[in-house]
C-alpha positions as CSV (number, residue, x, y, z in Angstrom):
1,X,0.0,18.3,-17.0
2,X,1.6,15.2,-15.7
3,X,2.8,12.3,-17.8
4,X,0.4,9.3,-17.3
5,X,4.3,7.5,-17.0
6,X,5.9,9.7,-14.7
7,X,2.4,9.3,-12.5
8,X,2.4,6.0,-12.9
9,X,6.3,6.1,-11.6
10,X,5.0,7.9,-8.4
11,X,2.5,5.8,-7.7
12,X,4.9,2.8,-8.3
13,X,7.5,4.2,-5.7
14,X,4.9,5.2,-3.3
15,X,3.6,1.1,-2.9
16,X,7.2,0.5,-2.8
17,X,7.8,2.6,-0.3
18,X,4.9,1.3,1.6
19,X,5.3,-2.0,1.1
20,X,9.6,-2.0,2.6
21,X,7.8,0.0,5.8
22,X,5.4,-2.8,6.2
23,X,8.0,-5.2,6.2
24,X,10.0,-2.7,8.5
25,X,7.3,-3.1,10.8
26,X,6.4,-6.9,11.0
27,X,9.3,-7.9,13.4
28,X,8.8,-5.2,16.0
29,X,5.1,-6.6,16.1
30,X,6.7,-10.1,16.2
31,X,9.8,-10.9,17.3
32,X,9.5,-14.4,15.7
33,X,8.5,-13.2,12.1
34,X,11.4,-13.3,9.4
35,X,9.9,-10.5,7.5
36,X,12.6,-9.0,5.0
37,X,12.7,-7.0,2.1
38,X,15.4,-6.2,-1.2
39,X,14.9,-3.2,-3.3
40,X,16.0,-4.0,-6.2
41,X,15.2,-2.6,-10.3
42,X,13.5,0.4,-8.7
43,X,10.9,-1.2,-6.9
44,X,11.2,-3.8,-4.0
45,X,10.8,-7.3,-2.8
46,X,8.8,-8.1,0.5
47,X,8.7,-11.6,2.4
48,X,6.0,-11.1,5.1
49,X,5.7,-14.8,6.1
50,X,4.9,-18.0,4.8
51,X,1.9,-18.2,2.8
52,X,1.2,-14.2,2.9
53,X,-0.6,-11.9,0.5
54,X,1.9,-9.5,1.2
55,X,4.6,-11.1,-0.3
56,X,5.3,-9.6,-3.3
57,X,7.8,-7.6,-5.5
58,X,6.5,-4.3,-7.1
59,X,7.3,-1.6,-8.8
60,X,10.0,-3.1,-10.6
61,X,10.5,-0.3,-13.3
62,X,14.3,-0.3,-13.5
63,X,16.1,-2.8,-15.5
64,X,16.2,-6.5,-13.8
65,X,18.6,-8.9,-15.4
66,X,18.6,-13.3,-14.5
67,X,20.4,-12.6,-11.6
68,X,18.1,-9.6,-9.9
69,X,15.2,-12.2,-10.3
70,X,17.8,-14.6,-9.0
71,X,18.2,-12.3,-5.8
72,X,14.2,-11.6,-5.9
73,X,13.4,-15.5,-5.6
74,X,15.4,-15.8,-2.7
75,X,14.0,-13.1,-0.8
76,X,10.4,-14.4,-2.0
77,X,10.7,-18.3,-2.3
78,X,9.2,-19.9,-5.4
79,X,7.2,-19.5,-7.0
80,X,7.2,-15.8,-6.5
81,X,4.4,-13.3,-6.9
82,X,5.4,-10.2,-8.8
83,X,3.2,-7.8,-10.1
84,X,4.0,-5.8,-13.1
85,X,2.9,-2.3,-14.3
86,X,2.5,-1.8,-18.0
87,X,5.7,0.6,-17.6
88,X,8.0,-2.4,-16.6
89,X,10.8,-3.3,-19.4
90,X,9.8,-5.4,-22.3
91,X,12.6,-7.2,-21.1
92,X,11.4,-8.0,-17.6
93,X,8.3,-9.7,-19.1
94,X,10.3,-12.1,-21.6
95,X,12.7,-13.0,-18.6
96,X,9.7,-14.3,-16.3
97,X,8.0,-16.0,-19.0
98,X,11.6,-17.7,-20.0
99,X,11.8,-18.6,-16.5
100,X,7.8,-20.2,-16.4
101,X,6.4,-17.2,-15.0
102,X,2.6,-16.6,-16.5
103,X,0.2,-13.9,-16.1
104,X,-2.4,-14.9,-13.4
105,X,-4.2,-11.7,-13.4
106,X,-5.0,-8.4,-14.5
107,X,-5.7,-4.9,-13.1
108,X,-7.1,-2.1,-15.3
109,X,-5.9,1.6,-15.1
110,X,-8.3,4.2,-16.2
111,X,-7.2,7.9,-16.9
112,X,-9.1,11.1,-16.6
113,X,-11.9,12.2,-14.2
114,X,-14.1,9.7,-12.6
115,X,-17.7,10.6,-12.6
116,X,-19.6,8.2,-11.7
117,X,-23.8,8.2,-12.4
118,X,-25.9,7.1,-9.1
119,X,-29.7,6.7,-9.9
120,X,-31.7,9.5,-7.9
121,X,-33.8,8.2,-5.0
122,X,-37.5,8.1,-6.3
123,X,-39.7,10.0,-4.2
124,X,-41.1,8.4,-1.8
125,X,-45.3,7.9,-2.6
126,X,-47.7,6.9,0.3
């Protein structure tokens, strides 16, 4: 069986992945957008646009040192969205928060089977 790290690694890469295409793909759609992206630490850094969801680095798993994050704020602009995986460096962690960074939210992983209990329809009774 697969480690839950080396999953999470896949899964990691695979958004990456996903995420450099989608910037890829934003300037063919419009000429005018300054879409770009950096990978860097293992994962990547996307701009899609001012103001954009999308904008993001993930699946930063590698080491990053001052100047990495230095390289990922220029891509993104500050303040910067990056989301971090429980499998990111310790290190990573103390060098946003040194730099102001906080937490703004949380996502949970579960492991295992999902098996989920629906109610059964009641019979109908006329």
């Amino acid at each position: 069986m697969e480690r839950v790290e080396e999953t999470a690694r896949r899964i990691e890469d695979a958004m990456a992945r996903h995420a450099q295409s989608f910037a890829a793909a934003l300037p063919r759609l419009d000429p005018t957008m300054a879409a770009r992206s950096l990978a860097i630490g293992g994962g990547v850094a996307v701009y899609a646009g001012p103001g954009s969801p999308a904008s993001l680095a993930i699946a930063l798993l590698g080491e990053i040192a001052a100047d990495d994050l230095d390289r990922i704020e220029e891509v993104l602009g500050t303040p910067s969205r990056i989301e971090l995986t429980p499998f990111a460096t310790p290190a990573l962690a103390a060098l946003l928060g040194a730099r102001g960074y906080r937490v703004s939210s949380g996502t949970r992983c579960w492991r295992g089977r999902w098996r989920p209990r629906f109610p059964r329809a009641r019979a109908s009774s006329k």
